[in-house]
C-alpha positions as CSV (number, residue, x, y, z in Angstrom):
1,X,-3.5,-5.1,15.5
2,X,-0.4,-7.5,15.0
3,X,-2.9,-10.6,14.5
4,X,-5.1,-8.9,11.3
5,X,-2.0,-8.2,9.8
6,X,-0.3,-11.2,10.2
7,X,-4.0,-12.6,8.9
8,X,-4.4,-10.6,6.1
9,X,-0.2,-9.7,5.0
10,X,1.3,-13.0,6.2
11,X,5.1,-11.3,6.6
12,X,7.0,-14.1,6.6
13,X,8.8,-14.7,3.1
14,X,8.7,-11.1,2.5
15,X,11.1,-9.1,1.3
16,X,12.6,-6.5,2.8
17,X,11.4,-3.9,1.0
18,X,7.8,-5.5,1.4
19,X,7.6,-4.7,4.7
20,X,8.8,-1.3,4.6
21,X,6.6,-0.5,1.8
22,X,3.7,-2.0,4.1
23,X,4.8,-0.6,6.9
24,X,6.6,2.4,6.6
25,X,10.4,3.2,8.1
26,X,10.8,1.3,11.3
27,X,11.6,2.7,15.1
28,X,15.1,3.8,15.2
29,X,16.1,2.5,18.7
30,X,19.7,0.2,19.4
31,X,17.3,-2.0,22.1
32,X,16.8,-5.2,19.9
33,X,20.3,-5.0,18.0
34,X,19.9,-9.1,17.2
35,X,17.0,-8.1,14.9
36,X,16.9,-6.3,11.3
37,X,13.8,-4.5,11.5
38,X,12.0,-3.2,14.7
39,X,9.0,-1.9,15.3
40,X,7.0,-0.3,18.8
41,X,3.5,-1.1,18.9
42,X,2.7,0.8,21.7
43,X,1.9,0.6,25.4
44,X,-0.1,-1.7,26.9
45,X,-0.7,-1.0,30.4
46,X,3.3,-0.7,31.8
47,X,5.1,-2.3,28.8
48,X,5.5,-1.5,25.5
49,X,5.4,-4.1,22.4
50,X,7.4,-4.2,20.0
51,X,7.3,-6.1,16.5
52,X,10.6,-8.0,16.2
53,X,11.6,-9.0,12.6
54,X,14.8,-11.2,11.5
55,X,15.9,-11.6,7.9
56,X,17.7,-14.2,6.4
57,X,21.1,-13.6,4.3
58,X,18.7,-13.0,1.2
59,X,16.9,-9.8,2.4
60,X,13.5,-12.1,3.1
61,X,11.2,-12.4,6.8
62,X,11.9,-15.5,8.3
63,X,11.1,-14.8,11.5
64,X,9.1,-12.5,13.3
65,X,8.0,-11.9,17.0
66,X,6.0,-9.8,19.2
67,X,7.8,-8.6,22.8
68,X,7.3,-6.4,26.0
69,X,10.0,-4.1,26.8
């Protein structure tokens, strides 16, 4: 799922408000407090991912990660 949309809605240089709007409202949790916009992707056997997204001082993706628990 994370690979079509980083093929087809490329996220970095994105604003804020992009992603949301493309997205929806992310997963409230305190878990990854290092990063502005979180999102869980789901389990996956034991683990669940989670779509990790850091913004730069202008509001705009510039860099994103996918991680276990």
């Amino acid at each position: 799922m994370v690979r079509d949309l980083q093929r087809r809605h490329s996220l970095v240089g994105k604003s804020k408000s992009d992603v949301l709007a493309l997205l929806g409202p992310p997963t409230p949790t305190d878990k990854w407090g290092n990063y502005d916009i979180v999102y869980v992707l789901g389990p996956d056997l034991i683990d669940y991912y989670w779509l990790l997204i850091r913004l730069d001082e202008q509001g705009i993706v510039a860099h994103l990660e996918v991680r276990p628990d």
